[in-house]
Each structure stands twice: as structure tokens, then as C-alpha cells.
N, C-alpha and C positions, 0 to 999 in steps of 0.2 A: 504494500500500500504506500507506504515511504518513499518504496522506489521508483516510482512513476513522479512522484512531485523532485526530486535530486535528479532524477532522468532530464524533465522537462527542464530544469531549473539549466543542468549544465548542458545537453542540447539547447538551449532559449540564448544563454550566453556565447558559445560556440556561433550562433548563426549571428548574435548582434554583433560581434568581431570581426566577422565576413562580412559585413552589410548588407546584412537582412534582419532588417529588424523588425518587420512586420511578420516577417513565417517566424522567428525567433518568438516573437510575442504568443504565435498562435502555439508554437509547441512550448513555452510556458503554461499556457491554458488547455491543452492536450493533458500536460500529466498533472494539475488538480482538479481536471475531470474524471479523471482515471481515479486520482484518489478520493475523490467523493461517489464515484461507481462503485468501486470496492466496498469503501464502510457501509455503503447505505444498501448495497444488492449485498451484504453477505451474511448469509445465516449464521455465523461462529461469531461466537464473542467474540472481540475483539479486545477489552480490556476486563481486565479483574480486579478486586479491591485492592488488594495490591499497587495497582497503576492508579487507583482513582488516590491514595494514600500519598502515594510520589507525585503526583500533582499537586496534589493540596499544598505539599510541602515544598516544592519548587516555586508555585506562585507565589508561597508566602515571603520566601524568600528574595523573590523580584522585584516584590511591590515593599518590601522594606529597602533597598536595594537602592531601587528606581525613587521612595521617598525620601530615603538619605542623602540622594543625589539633589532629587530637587528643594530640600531644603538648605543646603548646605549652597548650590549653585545660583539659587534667587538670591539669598543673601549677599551672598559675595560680588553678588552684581551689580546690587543697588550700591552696597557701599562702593565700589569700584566707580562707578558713576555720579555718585554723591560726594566722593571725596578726592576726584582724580579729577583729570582733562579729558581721562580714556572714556569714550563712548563706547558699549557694549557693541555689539552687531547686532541686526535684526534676526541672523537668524542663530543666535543664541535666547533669544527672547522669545524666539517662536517654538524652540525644545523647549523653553522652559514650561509655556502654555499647552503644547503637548503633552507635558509630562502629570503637570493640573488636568487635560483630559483625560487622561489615563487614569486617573484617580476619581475623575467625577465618573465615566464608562463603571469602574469596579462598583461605587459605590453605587447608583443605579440597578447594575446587574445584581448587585445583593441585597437589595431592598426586595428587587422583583423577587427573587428565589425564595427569600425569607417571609412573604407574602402567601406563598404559593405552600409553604409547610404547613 
């Protein structure tokens, strides 16, 4: 199932190299068609408590990770800007809003699930 999305992924790169980036794009989109064929046509489980366990613990880990990050990097920003000549870049300003989406997307998504218990 994996292997069709790294398939597409490095075939897609391969043809953008050659300039073709249009059939590149489309065998991009070939193998997570492939991989959405696979989970959703296939009668075998696919994960077990196990894998739902190692996730749990993996996101937790991201999202403390990805909040460390963006606490620590909004900060540093403002005061950088507040106390400096240096102007941030915009598009340090736009990870940093990203990263605040990422954080509203979670909290949203666990509102709904927590609703739904």
C-alpha cells in the first residue's frame, strides 16, 4: 500500500527532472490512488491496536514538537523585530500561522471526535 504512494512519489520526481511535469504530477496521483484502492477495497485489516497505540504516540509527540517550535519561534520573532533593525521574512511569518493552523485543524478535529463519544 506504501509502495505505490514512494512509487508514485519517486517516479513523479524522476519525470519532473526530465520535464515532464505534468505526467510527473499525474503519476504522483496514480500511486495515492493506488493507495487509497488498496485500504478502502481491502478486506484485511490493515492496522491493529498496536499501530493505533504508535500513532497516538507519535502525534503526541509532533504536536509537542511542532508546539515547542512554535512557541519558542513566534517569540523570538517578535522580539527580533521589536528590538532589532532585522525584519523577519514573510514567509517565516506564514510557518509560523501554519503552525497556529495546525493547532487550530487538531483542536477542531478533537472537539468533533470527543462529541461523537
Amino acid at each position: 500500500m506504501f509502495g505505490s504512494v514512494y512509487g508514485g512519489v519517486a517516479v513523479g520526481l524522476v519525470l519532473r527532472y526530465l520535464d515532464y511535469p505534468v505526467v510527473g504530477e499525474a503519476a504522483y496521483w496514480v500511486g495515492i490512488l493506488a493507495f487509497v484502492a488498496i485500504w478502502k477495497g481491502s478486506d484485511v485489516q490493515l492496522m491493529d491496536e498496536r499501530d493505533w497505540a504508535l500513532e497516538r504516540r507519535a502525534s503526541l509527540s509532533a504536536l509537542q514538537l511542532v508546539g515547542a517550535v512554535l512557541v519558542l519561534g513566534a517569540s523570538a520573532s517578535r522580539l527580533v523585530t521589536w528590538l532589532t533593525d532585522y525584519t523577519v521574512p514573510t514567509l517565516v511569518w506564514g510557518a509560523l500561522y501554519g503552525y497556529i493552523g495546525l493547532f487550530i485543524a487538531f483542536g477542531v478535529s478533537y472537539l468533533w471526535h470527543r462529541s461523537r463519544l
